[in-house]
N, C-alpha and C positions, 0 to 999 in steps of 0.2 A: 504494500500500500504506500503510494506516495501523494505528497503534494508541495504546493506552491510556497508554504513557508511552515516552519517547525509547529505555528500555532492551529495550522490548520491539520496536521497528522491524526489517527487514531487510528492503535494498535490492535491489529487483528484479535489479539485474544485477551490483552488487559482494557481493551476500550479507549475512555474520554482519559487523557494525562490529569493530574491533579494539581501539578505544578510543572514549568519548564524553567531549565537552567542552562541558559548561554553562553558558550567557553568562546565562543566566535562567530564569524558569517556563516561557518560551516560546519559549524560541530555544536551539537548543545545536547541534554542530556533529560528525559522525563521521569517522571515521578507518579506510581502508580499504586494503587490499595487493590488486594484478591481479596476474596471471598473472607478471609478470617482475617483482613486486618496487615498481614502483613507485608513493608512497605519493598516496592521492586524499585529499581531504577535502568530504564532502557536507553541507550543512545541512539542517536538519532547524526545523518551526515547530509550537508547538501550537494548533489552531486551535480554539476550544472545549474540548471534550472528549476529542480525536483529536489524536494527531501524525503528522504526514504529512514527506515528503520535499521540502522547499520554501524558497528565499530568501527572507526577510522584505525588504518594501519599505527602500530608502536613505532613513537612514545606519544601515550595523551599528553594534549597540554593541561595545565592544571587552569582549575577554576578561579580568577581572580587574576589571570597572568597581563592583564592589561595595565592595572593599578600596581602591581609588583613592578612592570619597567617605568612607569612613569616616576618613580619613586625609589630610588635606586639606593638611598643611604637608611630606609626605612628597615626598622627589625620586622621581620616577617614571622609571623603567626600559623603555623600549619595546623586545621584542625580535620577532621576523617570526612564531614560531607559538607555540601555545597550549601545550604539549610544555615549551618553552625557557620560557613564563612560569610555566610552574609548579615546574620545578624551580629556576630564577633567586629565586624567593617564599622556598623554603625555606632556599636559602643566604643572600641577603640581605634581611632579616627587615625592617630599617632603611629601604629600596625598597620603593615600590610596583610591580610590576611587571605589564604590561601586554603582549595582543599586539591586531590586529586577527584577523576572520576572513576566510577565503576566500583565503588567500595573499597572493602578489605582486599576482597580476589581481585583487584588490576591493582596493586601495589606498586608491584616491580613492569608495569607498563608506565607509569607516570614519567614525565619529561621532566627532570631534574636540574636541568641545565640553566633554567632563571635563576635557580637556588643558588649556582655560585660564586664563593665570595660574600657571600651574605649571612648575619648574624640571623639565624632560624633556631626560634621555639616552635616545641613539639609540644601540642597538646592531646593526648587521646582522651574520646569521652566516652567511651565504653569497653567491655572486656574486649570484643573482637577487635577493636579498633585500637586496643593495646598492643594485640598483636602486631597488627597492618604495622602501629607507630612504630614499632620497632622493628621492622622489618626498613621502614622507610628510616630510619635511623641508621640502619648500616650504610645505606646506598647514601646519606648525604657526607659518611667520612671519605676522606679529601677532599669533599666538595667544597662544603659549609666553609664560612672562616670561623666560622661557631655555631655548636649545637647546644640546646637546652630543652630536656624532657620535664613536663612538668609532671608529677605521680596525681593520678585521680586516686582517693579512696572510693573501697568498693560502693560505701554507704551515699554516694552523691547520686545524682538521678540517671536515668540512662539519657543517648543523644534525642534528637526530634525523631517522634514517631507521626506525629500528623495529631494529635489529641492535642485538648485545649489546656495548655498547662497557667498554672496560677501568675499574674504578677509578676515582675521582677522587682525583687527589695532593691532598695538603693543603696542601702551597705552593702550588698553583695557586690553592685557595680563598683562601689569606691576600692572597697578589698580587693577585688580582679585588677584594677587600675594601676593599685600600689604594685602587686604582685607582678606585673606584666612590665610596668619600670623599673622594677629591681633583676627582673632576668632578662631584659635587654640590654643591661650593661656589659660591655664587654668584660671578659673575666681573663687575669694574668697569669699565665701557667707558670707552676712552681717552677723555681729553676732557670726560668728566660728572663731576661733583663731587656731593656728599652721599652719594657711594656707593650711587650708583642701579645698579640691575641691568641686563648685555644681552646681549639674546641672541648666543651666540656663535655664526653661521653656518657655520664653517669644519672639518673634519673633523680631531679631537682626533690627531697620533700621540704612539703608546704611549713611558713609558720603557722603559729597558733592564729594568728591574729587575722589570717588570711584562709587558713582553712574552709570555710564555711563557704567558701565560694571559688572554688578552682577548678568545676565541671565548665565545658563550653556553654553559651546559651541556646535554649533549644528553642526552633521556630515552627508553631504550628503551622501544617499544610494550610487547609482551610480559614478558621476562625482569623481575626483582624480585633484590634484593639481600637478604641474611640478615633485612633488618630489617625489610622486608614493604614498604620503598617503591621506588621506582624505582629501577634502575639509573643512575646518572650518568655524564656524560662530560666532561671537559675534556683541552684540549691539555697535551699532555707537555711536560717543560720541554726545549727544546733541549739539545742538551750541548755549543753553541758558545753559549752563554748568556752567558759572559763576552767573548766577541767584538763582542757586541751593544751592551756599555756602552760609552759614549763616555767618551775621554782627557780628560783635566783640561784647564779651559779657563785659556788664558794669553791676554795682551797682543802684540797683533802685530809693531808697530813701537817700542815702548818698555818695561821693566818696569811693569805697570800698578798703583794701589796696593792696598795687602793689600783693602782696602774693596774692589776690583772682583772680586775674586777670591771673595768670599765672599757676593756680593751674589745672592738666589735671584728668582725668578719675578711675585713678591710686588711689584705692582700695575704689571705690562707686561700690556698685552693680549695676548692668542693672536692671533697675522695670519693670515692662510690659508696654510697650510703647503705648499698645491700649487704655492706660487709658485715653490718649491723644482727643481720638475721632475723631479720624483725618477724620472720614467723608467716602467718597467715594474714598481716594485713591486705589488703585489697583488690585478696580473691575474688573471682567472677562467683556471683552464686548461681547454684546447679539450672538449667535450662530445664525447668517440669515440663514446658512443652513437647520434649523430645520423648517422653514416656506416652506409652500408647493411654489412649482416652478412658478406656475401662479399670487403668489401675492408676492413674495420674489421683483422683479423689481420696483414693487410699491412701496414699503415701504421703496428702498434705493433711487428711484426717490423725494418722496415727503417728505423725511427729508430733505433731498438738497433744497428742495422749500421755504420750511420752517424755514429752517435753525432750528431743532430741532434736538437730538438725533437718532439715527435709534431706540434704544432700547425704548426708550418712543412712537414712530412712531408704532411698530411692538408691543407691548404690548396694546394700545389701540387696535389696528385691532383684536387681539385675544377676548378681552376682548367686544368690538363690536361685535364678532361674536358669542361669548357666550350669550350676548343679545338677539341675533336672535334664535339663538337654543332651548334655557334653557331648558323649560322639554319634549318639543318635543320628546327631544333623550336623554335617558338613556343610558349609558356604563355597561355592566355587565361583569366582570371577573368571578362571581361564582353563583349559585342560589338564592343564599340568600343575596347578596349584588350591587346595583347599583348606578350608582352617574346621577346627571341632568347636562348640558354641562352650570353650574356656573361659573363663572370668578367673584374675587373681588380685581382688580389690583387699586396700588397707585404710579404715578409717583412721583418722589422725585426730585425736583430741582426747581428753578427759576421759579415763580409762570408764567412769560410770556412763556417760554420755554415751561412749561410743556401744558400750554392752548394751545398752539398750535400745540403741539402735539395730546393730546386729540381731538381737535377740524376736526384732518384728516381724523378722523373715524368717528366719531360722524354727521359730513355732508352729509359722504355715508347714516347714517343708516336714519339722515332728511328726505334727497332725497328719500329713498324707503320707508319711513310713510307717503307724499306725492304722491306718484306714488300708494300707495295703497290705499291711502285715496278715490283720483280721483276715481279709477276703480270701489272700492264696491260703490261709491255713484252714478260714471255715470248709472250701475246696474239697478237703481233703482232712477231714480229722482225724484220722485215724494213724494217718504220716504226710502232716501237715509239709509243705515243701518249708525250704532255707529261704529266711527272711532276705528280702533283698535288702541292703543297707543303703540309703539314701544320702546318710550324714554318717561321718568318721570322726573321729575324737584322738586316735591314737596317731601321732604322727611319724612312728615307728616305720619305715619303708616295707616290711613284713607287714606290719597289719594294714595298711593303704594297700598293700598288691592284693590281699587275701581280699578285703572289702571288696576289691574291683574284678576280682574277678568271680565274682557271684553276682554283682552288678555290673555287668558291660560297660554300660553308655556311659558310666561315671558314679563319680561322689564329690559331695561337699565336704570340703574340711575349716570347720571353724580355729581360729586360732585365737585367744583372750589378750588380754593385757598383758603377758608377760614379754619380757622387753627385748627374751634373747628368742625367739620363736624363729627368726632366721636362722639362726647359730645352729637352732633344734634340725633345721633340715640339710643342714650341710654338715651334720655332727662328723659324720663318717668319713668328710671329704666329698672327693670325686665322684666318689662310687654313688651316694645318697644324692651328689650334686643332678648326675646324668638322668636319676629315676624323676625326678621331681622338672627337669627339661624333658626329657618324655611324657611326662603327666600334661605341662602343660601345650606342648606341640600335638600332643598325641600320634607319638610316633612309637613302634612295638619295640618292648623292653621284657626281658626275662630278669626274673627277682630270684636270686638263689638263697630262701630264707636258712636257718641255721640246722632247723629240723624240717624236714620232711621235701619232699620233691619239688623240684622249682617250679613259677611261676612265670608263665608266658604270656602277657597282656599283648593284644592283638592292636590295640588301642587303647590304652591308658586313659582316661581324662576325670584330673581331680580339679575342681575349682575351688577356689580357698577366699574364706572371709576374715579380714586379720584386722587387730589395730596393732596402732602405733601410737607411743605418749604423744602430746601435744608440747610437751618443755621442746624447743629447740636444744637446749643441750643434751636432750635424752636422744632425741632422733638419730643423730651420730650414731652410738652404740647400737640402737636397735637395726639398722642396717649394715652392718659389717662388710669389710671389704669382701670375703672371702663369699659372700655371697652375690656381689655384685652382676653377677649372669639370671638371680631370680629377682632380683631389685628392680631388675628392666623390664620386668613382666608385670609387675603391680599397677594397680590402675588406685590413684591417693586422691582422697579426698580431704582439706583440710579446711572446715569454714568457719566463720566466727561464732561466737555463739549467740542463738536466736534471738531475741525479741521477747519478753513475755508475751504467753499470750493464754485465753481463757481457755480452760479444758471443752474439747466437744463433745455432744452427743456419741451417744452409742454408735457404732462406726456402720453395724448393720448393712445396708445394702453394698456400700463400697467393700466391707470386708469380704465379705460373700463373694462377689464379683473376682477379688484378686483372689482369693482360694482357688475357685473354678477357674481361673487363667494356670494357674500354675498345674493343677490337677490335670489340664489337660496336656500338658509338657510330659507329667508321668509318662502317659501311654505312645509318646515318641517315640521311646526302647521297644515296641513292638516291629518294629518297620523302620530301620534305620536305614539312612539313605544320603546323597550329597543333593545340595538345592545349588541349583544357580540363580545368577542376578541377572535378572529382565533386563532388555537392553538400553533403556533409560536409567534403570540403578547402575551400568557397567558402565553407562558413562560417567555418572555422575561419581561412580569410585574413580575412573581415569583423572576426573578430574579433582581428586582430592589426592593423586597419587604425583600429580605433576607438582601442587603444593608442598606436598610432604620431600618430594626431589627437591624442590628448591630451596628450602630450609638446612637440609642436611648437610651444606658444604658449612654450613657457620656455627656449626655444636663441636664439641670434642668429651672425653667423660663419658659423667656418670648421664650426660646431658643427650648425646649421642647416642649412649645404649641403649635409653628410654626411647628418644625419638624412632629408633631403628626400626622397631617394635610397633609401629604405629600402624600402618597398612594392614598386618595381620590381626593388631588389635579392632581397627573399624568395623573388618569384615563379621569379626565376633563380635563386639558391639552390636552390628547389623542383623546380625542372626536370630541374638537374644531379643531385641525390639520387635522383630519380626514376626518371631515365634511368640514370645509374649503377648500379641496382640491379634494374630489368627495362627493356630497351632498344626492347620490345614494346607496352608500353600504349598504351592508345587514352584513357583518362584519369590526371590525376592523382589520388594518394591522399590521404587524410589527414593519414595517417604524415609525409610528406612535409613538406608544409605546416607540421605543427606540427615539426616537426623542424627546418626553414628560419627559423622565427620566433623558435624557441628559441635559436638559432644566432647569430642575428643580434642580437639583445635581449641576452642574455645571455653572449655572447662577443665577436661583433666588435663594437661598440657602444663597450664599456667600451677595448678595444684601440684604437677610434678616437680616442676623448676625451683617451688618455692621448699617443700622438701628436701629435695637430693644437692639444693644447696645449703640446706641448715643440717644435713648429712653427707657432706661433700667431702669429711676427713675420713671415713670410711671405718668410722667408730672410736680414732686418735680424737683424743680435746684440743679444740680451737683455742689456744690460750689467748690469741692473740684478739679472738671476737670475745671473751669475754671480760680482757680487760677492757674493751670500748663500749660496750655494756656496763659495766662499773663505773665507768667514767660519766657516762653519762646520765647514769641512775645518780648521784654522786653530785653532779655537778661540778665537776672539780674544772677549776683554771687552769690550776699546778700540781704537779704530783711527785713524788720524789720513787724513787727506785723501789725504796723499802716498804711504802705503801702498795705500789703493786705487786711486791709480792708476797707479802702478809694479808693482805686485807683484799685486792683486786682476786689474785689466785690463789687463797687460802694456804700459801708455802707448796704448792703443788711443784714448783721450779723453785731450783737454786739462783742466787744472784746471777749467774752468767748466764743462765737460760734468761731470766728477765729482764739482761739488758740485751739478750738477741733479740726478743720480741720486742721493746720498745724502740731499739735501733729500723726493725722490721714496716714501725710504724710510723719512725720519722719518714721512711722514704715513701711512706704512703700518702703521706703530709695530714697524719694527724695530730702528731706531734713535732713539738720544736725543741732542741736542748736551751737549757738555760745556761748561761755562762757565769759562773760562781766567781765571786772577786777573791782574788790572790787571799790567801792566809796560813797560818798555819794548821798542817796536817793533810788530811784528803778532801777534798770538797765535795758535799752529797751531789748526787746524781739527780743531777731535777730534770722535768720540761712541760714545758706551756702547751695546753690543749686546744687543738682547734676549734673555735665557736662555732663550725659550720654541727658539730657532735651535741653542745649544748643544745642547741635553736632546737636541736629532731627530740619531736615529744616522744616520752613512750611507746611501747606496746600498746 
């Protein structure tokens, strides 16, 4: 379908646009709502005399690239969509402000080339778009003559969805204002002299004072405010706002002088703040929409019951249903490659919290090893058959093969709160290591137990529900190096904790409903078979496969391993969404698939990164992140040697281990030595702490 100018287009299958955005004479980009709300964005090219529905050949230019060259000394503002640069324009007059197009997925098609030389803040206003940013953050090093990321917390609102959002407070505006001329200033990298500019690679956190407002503004599609422009949105100011400021910073082991106490930010470098390990702050929370429609009610009812996360709720039920499935059902995207419907999830928090969450699922899958047990035995009373075992408890490599092989398709294995439960499956080494990579590839493994005849699993498939402490210093241990080939397999969920909220009704219909979802996963072991993916889900895997290639050249690690894992992870994610929601098909959907990908990308992903870097020493203590944690719990200006290591590290290092970490930390530029005046004897070891540590609030 074409026509005579962009306004007069309507797209065969989304219809009337809802809004059009103009990159040029020839390029502009629409704005469309489907059936459930959710927002599309179609390009559109003019080709001659006609405009048609079409991507222009790589690289897009960005949105806003007109006022970007008019204005050449101006600090530029990148925000994720066209929506947020327009109304970010009108508030910050001083900004250039820019987005690309085509979302997250045309990232790496954006024309980058205005951008250089130019001082560029990165704002993302959503999980996905955290991604995008930081994808788009690699592509501007060497470009940029500076970069600046600013961190959204998870708790600010999402971008513009098209809904009428409230008001924009005017504190919020002045706060964004402040905040936006303090990170356009150029910043002086340690170490270079004449006040050369650099880029700063590490992701900006907010102060207190400016918190409450550091999400983009969102602009509604439709609705218009009195003044005939867009509706705005910004985050509301918390009303624990003053919780957020951090206490006056003091000297730790001596009165320090008035000069340190007043001493500001003014020419310490920014170090990477993530060194911090701040844990689970401003995780994406779990996508409910990705859960099939039949058990999504269940899983927002009985976290309320339980007063547990939804994400810890909805990752067991997945991980439960992978249980039931395992090798029943194979996913095939091509002929030569299939996965078994494995789940090896770990919640991350509060050893009560997480058991009871664990425990929502885990009772459904009780109840139906009971209700089976009954049937094959009423059968047959006389010599009732061998219980098939559904859940395994002993982590013994003998008792997993014997469980499994009276149950084919699989078993579940719950693993509790205790911290060394990795340790427990690699006790033996290699040997233990190999069964439990068979388990979860589901590749055939013979178990030569101590008595009795070995054990030949044709298909292994154990899916495992585990947690993990939430202390980041515990997470270390609990993942040890020596397991680091099953650490890559775990799908981690690590979210804040809820909200109160009032317990619900009796859960009744919902509960019911997800029993019978799962119940019918049982009777998959009768007819075990491989499913393929429908040729709109094969592409849509192609095209989460081409993303997941392109990501892969920039990981290394524990980072890498996890990532590697990801394609075989989707397909299994895809399987269990699948089956969870019709237990019948003979292919997989779409739906699925993009639902799996989305899932994965945009949820556990960001949950892995933040884990297996607060367990990145592969079980060794980080002395060096907990003295910067001390420090900053602490508030200290000044510290001396013997404070950090009596009081920072508890004596855990000798003096020379503790002046390698703190030498470790001048060159990170968090610290400075102090130069002691001439005296007699030795001079203590002091040095001046970087403010950029004081300003970052807590956990």
């Amino acid at each position: 379908m074409s026509a005579h100018d962009f306004a007069d287009l309507t797209h065969a299958t989304h219809g009337q646009p809802v809004r059009w955005w103009r990159y040029s004479e020839t390029f502009a980009t629409a704005a469309f709502r489907d059936r459930t709300g959710r927002g599309i964005v179609v390009p559109a090219v003019r080709d001659g005399g006609r405009c048609c529905w079409r991507e222009p050949a790589a690289p897009l230019p960005l949105f806003g690239a007109a006022a970007l060259a008019a204005r050449p000394e101006a600090p530029v503002l990148v925000v994720q969509n066209e929506a947020a640069a327009a109304a970010a324009q009108a508030l910050f007059p001083d900004h250039a402000c820019v987005a690309w197009p085509g979302g997250c997925n045309a990232v790496d098609k954006a024309d980058i080339a205005p951008l250089r030389g130019r001082d560029v803040i990165l704002w993302a206003d959503d999980d996905a778009g955290g991604t995008a940013m930081a994808r788009f953050h690699v592509r501007l090093r060497g470009e940029a003559r500076s970069i600046t990321r600013i961190g959204v917390p998870r708790s600010w609102p999402a971008p513009w969805d098209g809904s009428a959002p409230p008001p924009l407070p005017p504190t919020a505006i002045d706060a964004l204002r402040r905040l936006l001329r303090r990170e356009a200033r150029p910043r002086v990298a340690a170490g270079r002299g004449g006040g050369s500019l650099a880029p700063t690679a590490a992701a900006t956190v907010l102060p207190a004072d400016t918190a409450q407002a550091a999400s983009p503004p969102r602009v509604a599609a439709g609705p218009q405010g009195s003044s005939g422009r867009p509706v705005l949105s910004l985050p509301r100011v918390p009303r624990d706002a003053a919780r957020l400021a951090p206490p006056p910073a003091k000297a730790c082991d001596v009165p320090a002088p008035r000069a340190a106490a007043a001493t500001g930010a003014s020419g310490w470098p920014l170090p990477p703040l993530a060194a911090l390990g701040d844990g689970n702050n401003d995780l994406p929370a779990f996508p409910l929409d990705v859960l099939p429609p039949s058990v999504r009610p269940w899983a927002e009812d009985i976290a309320r019951a339980v007063r547990a996360p939804v994400d810890h709720v909805a990752l067991s039920l997945l991980t439960a249903a992978a249980g039931l499935i395992g090798a029943s059902r194979r996913i095939t995207p091509a002929p030569s490659w299939s996965e078994p419907c494995v789940l090896w999830a770990a919640l991350v928090g509060p050893s009560a919290d997480t058991a009871r969450a664990a425990e929502t699922a885990l009772g459904m899958v009780r109840g139906l090893e009971l209700v089976e047990a009954v049937a094959r035995g009423g059968s047959d009373a006389a010599a009732p058959p061998a219980r098939r075992p559904l859940i395994v408890n002993d982590v013994r490599v003998e008792a997993v093969a014997a469980a499994l092989d009276r149950s084919p398709s699989g078993v579940l294995l719950p693993r509790d709160g205790h911290r060394g439960w990795l340790n427990d499956l690699v006790a033996k080494g290699s040997g233990d290591q190999a069964f439990w990579l068979s388990a979860w590839s589901g590749t055939p493994h013979v178990v030569d137990p101590r008595r009795g005849p070995a054990i030949a699993l044709a298909c292994p498939a154990v899916s495992i529900l585990g947690v993990l402490p939430s202390d980041p210093d515990a997470i270390g241990p609990a993942l040890p190096a020596a397991a680091d080939a099953l650490t890559a397999c775990l799908l981690f969920a690590w979210p804040s904790l809820p909200p109160f909220q009032p317990l619900p009704a009796e859960p009744g219909a919902a509960a019911d409903t997800a029993c019978a979802a799962l119940a019918r996963l049982c009777d998959l072991s009768r007819s075990p078979r491989v499913v393929p993916l429908a040729p709109d889900a094969r592409a849509a895997f192609e095209a989460f496969r081409q993303r997941h290639h392109a990501g892969s050249a920039r990981l290394g690690g524990r980072d890498a391993d996890w990532w590697g894992r990801g394609p075989a992870n989707v397909l299994r994610l895809t399987g269990v969404l699948a089956f969870l929601d019709d237990a019948a098909l003979a292919q997989v959907p779409e739906g699925a698939v993009s639902a799996a990908s989305r899932l994965w990308l945009d949820y556990l992903w960001p949950h892995a990164q933040a884990v297996l870097r607060d367990g990145g020493s592969g079980g060794r203590p980080d002395h060096a992140r907990r003295v910067l944690r001390w420090l900053r719990r602490q508030r200290c200006v000044e510290v001396s040697r013997e404070a950090l290591r009596r009081e920072a590290l508890g004596q855990a290092c000798n003096a020379a281990a503790t002046e390698r970490i703190a030498t470790a930390l001048v060159a990170d530029g968090w610290l400075r030595p102090v130069v002691a005046p001439r005296g007699k004897g030795r001079p203590p070891r002091r040095w001046r702490v970087n403010p950029h540590l004081l300003a970052a609030p807590d956990p």
